[in-house]
N, C-alpha and C positions, 0 to 999 in steps of 0.2 A: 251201768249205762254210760255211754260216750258222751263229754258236753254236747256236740256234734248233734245228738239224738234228743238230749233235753230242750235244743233251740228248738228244733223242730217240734217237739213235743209243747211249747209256752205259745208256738205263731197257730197251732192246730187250735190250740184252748181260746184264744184270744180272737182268731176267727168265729168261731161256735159261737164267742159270745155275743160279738156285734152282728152275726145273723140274726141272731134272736130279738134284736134291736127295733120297733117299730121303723128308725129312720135310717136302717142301713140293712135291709135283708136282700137289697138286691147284692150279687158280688161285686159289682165294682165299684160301687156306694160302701161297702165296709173293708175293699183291699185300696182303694185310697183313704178311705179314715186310717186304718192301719199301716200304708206307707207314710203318712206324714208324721204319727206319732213316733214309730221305730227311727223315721229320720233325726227329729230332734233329739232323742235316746240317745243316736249312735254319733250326733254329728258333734256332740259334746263333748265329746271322748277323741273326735280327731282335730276339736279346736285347743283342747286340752293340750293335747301334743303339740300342733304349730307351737301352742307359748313357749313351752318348753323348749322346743329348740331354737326359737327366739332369743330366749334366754340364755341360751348355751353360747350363741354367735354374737350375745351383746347387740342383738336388734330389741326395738319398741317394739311391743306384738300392739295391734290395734285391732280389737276384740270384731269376731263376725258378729255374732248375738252378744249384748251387753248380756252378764250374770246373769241380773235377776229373771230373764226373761228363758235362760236354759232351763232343760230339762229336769235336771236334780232340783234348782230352785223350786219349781210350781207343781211340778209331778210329785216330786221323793219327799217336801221337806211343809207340807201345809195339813193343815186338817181341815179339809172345806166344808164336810159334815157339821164337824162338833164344832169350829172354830170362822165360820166362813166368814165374817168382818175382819177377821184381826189375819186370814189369808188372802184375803184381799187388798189388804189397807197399804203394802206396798208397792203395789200396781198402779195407785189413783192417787192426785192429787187430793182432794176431798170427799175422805170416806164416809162422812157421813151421805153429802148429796146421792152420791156414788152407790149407795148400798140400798137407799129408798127405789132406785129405778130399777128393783130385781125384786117381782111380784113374789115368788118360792124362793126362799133362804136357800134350799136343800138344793135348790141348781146355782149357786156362786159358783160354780167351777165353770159349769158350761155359759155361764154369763162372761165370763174372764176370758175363755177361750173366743168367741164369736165377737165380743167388742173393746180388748184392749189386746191377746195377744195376737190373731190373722192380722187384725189392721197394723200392728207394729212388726210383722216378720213382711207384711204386705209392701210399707212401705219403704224399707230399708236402704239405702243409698249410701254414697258414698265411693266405693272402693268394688271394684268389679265382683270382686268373692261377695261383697253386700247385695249386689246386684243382681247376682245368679241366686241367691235365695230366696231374695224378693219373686225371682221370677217363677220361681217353682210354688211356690203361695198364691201367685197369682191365678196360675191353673188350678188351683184345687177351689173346688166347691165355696168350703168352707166347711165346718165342723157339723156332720149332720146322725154324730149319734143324739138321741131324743134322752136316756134314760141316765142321769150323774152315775147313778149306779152300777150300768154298765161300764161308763167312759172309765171307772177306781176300778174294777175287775180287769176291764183290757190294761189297764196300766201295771196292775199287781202284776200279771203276766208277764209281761215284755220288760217290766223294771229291772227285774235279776242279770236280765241278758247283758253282762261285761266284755266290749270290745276288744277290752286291752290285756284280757287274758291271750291275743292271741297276737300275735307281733306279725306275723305273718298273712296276715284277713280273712283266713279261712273263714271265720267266723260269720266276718260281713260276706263272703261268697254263700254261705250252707241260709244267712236267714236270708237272702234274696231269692236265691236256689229255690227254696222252700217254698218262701210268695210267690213268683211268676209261676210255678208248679202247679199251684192249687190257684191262684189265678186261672191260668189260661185251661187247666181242666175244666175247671165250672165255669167260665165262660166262653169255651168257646172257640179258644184263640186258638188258631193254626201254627204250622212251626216256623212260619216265617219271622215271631216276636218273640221265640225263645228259642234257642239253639243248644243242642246238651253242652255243657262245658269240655266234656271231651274230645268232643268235633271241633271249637275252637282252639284247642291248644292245640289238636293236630295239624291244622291250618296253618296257625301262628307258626310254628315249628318247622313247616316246609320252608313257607318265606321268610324269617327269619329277617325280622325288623331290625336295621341298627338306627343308633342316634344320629336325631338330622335328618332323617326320610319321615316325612307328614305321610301319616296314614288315615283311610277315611273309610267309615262305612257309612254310604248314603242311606241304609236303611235299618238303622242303628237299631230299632228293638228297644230293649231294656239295656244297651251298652256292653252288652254283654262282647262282643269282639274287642272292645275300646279297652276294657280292664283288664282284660287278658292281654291283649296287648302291652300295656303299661307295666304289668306284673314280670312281663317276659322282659320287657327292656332295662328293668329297676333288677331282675335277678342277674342279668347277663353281660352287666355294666358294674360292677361289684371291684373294687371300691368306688361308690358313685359321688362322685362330687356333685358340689352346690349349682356346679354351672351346669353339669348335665340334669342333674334331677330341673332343672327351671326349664331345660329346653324340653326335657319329656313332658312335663304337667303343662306348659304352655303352648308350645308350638309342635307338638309334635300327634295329637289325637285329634281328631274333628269328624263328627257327626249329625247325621237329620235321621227326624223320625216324626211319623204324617202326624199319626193320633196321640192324645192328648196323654191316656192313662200311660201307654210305655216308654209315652217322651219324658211325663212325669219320672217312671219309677227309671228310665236311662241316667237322666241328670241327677238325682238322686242316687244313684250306684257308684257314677262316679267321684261326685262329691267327697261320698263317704269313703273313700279308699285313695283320697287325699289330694284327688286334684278339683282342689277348692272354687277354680273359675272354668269350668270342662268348655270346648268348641264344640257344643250340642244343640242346635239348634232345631224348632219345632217346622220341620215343611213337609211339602209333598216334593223329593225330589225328581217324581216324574212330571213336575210342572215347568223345569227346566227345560227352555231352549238348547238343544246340543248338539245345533249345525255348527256355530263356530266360537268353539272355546279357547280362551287362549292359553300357553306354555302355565303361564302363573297361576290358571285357577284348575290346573290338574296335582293329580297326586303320585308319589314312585310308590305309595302301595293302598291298594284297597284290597280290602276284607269284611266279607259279607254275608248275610242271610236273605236274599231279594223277596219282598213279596211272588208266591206262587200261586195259582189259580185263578186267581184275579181277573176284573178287567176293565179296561180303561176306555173314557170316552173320544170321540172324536179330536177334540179338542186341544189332548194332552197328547193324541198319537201322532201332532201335526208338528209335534216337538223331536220329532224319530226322523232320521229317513227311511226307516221302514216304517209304513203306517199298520200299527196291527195294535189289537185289541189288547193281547195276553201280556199279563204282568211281569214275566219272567222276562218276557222276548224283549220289552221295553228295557226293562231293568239290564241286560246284558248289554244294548247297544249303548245306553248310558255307561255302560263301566266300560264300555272300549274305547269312548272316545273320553274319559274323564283320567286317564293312567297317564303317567308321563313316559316319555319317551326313554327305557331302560327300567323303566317302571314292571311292576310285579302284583300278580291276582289270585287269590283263591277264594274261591265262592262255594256257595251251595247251587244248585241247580236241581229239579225234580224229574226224573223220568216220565217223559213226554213229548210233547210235538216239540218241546226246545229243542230235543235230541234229534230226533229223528225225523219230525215233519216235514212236508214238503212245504212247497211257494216261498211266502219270505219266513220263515222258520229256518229253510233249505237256503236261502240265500244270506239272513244272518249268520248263519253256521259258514258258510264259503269265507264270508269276509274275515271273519274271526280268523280261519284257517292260513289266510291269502296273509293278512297283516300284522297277525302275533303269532310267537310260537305256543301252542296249545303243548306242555312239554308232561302232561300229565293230569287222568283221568281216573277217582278212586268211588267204583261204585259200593254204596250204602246198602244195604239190610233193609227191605221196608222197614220194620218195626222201630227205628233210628228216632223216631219224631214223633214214635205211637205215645211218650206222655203227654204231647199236648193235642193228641187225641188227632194228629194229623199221619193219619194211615200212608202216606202215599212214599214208594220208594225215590230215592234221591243218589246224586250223585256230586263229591266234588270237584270244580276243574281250576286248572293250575295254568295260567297262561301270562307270558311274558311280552312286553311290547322290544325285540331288540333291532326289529326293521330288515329281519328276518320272515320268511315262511313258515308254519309247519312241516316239518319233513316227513315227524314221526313222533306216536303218541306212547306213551307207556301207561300200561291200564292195571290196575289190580283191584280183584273181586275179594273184598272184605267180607267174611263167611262171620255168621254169628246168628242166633235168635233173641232179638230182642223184642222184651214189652212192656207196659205201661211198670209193671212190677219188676221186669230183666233189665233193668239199664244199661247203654253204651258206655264202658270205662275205659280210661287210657289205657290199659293194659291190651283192650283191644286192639290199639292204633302199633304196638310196640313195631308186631313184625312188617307193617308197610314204611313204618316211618325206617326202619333200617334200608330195606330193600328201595328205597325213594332213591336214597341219595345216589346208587351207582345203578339204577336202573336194572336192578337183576332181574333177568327171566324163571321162574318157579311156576308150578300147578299152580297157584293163586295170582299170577303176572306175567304180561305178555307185551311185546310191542307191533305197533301196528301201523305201516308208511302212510305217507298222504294219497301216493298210489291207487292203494286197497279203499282207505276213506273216500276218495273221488270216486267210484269204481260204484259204490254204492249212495251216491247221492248225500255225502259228506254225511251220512248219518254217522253221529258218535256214542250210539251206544255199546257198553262194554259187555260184549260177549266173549264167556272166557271160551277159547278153544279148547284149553282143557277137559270140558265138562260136556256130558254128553245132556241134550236138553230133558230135564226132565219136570212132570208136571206135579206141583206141591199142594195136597190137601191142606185146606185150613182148617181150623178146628172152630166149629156152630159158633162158641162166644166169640172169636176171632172178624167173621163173618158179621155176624149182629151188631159187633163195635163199630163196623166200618158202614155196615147201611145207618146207623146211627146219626154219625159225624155228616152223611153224608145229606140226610134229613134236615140236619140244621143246619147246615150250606144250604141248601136249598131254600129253607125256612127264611134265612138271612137276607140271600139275594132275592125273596118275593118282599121283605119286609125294605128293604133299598127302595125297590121299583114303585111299590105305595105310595113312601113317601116323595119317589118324583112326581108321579101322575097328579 
């Protein structure tokens, strides 16, 4: 069996357990217990390395988490069972006062946990990396497995799991991969907070980041654009010096993300994959004003996954000059006017009124056309998004600000079946990402003037000429999945409206 397959196989075990848990059988009560423990695990292992090459360049490393307080210390190296004063006793000033105020001996560990380690990762200061620690502690609850016994089981699990077998972070990519997976299955989450890794590198690969251009996904997710990003400029920048590696980890990624748990596991993703201080910030960035932004608070490239189906109130559409409800529609007019000037976009977008609607759907679309080159359109496989249980077909768009029009669009129909179980893989992307660069026309690709797009009320969806229309049976489980999903949409948005009434 592949390590690869064994991660996945210790996050499956260690989930099971803390479901079972009185204080954590909701999902996102035991995949944030479980993202904070895996955090301390893994982030051990990449402050290990700073020292290290601290060390190597004859700098002072000045530790994120003092020792005693990592994860080997308190997880790997105590018997809190058989030994819990004498695992305790270098925690506290005075162990004896100390050990009277824990009514059960047999929970010393989850006494440690809830009132000397959160409150000292809580308060951490100092040094911006101390900071950003602090701040991801602060979001989380606090420790709410109920049972010591569980909290040793999930830890036996997850202990084995070694980062530094893998120099490259596959590692830390497959157990994230794995979490926002089984996350967003069982809870729920649309594909707007998880995006396949494949679709991202394909993106990444079109635009093609170099060092010195700030990139930004306003609707960062679990950061998944951000690391990919960073992976591609660390790879492609080779011999990377000290002064490039400082301007990638520091000035060169910046993102927002509205909700708590994927802003959580974002700034945690990136952390761990060494950018120790990330520009991840927790907002709603459709709460942004974006009549008049100036040169310095735009970006030369955003890369994105926008919230889809959504929608937004009064309030926040007064922020648009097109006032409209839909998530997408907002989300697009924000990245047109948030790109810099010679600046570069590739996005998700969902098949829908964004494409082809009329009124201001119809007129978003115009503007977009009138003021960036839209230079490239690659529609999606429903099934693209079907693991997190978001049926709906998509497409990505490629659009340039050079002060230019669009003249003319280049489209290709990415053919494949995928499903929760067929996954989208790079090997998919091979034959578009060739045929991108010189715009070749094939059965799978075609161009299309602004002409023809006017012609038909700037609709841009990709119909290939190629292919004669035909009508596709779904299969009954196919069907059921999707009235499913669509259920708990529903569900969700009555359970919203309760709580305004």
């Amino acid at each position: 069996m592949k390590k690869n397959s064994l991660v996945a196989n210790e996050i499956k075990a260690a989930c099971d357990i803390l479901r079972r848990d009185d204080g954590t059988n909701a999902t996102v009560d035991y995949m944030e217990q479980l993202s904070w423990m895996l955090f301390l695990k893994i982030f051990e292992s990449v402050e290990k390395e700073s020292e290290e090459i601290a060390m190597l360049e004859g700098r002072k490393y000045i530790p994120i988490i003092e020792k005693k307080f990592r994860w080997s210390n308190w997880a790997q190296n105590k018997d809190w069972i058989g030994k819990p004063k004498e695992s305790l006793a270098e925690f506290v000033k005075n162990i004896e006062e100390e050990f009277k105020k824990i009514p059960n001996k047999e929970n010393t560990l989850i006494y440690f946990i809830d009132n000397i380690l959160f409150p000292y990762l809580k308060n951490l200061s100092g040094t911006p990396e101390r900071e950003k620690v602090s701040e991801i502690f602060k979001e989380i609850s606090g420790n709410k497995v109920r049972s010591v016994y569980n909290l040793l089981d999930v830890i036996e699990k997850i202990d084995p799991i070694d980062p530094r077998n893998y120099e490259d972070t596959q590692l830390l990519s497959q157990i994230y991969e794995e979490l926002l997976l089984q996350m967003g299955t069982e809870a729920g989450w649309g594909g707007e907070f998880y995006t396949p890794r494949p679709v991202i590198r394909f993106i990444i690969n079109v635009i093609k980041p170099k060092i010195g251009e700030k990139i930004l996904d306003p609707f960062g997710g679990s950061a998944g654009f951000l690391v990919e990003a960073y992976q591609y400029l660390i790879l492609n920048n080779q011999p990377l010096t000290v002064k490039r590696s400082e301007i990638i980890k520091k000035n060169t990624l910046f993102g927002h993300e509205k909700k708590p748990l994927p802003f959580l596991l974002g700034i945690m993703n990136m952390i761990l994959h060494g950018i120790t201080n990330p520009n991840y910030v927790r907002k709603n960035t459709l709460m942004e004003d974006i009549h008049n932004i100036s040169e310095e608070e735009k970006f030369e490239i955003i890369m994105t996954n926008p919230p889809f189906g959504g929608k937004e109130n009064k309030n926040v559409q007064r922020n648009f000059p097109y006032s409209i409800s839909a998530t997408e529609a907002l989300a697009l007019q924000y990245i047109m006017r948030k790109i810099k000037n010679g600046g570069r976009v590739g996005m998700v977008l969902p098949e829908g009124q964004i494409m082809f609607g009329g009124g201001k759907f119809e007129e978003i679309r115009k503007e977009l056309l009138e003021k960036f080159n839209v230079f490239a359109i690659v529609s999606l496989p429903q099934g693209v998004f079907s693991a997190m249980g978001a049926g709906v077909k998509t497409n990505l768009l490629f659009f340039e600000k050079t002060g230019e029009p669009t003249k003319e669009i280049w489209y290709y129909d990415l053919e494949g079946k995928f499903t929760k179980t067929q996954k989208i893989k790079d090997k998919h992307f091979e034959d578009v990402l060739k045929k991108i660069e010189k715009r070749e026309i094939s059965e799978n690709s075609w161009i299309v003037s602004i002409d023809e797009i006017k012609k038909k009320n700037y609709d841009l969806t990709a119909k290939n000429p190629n292919k004669k229309d035909e009508f596709e049976y779904k299969e009954p489980k196919e069907i059921l999945s999707e009235i499913e999903h669509l259920d708990y949409e529903i569900e969700s948005i009555l359970k919203e409206i309760k709580e305004l009434v």
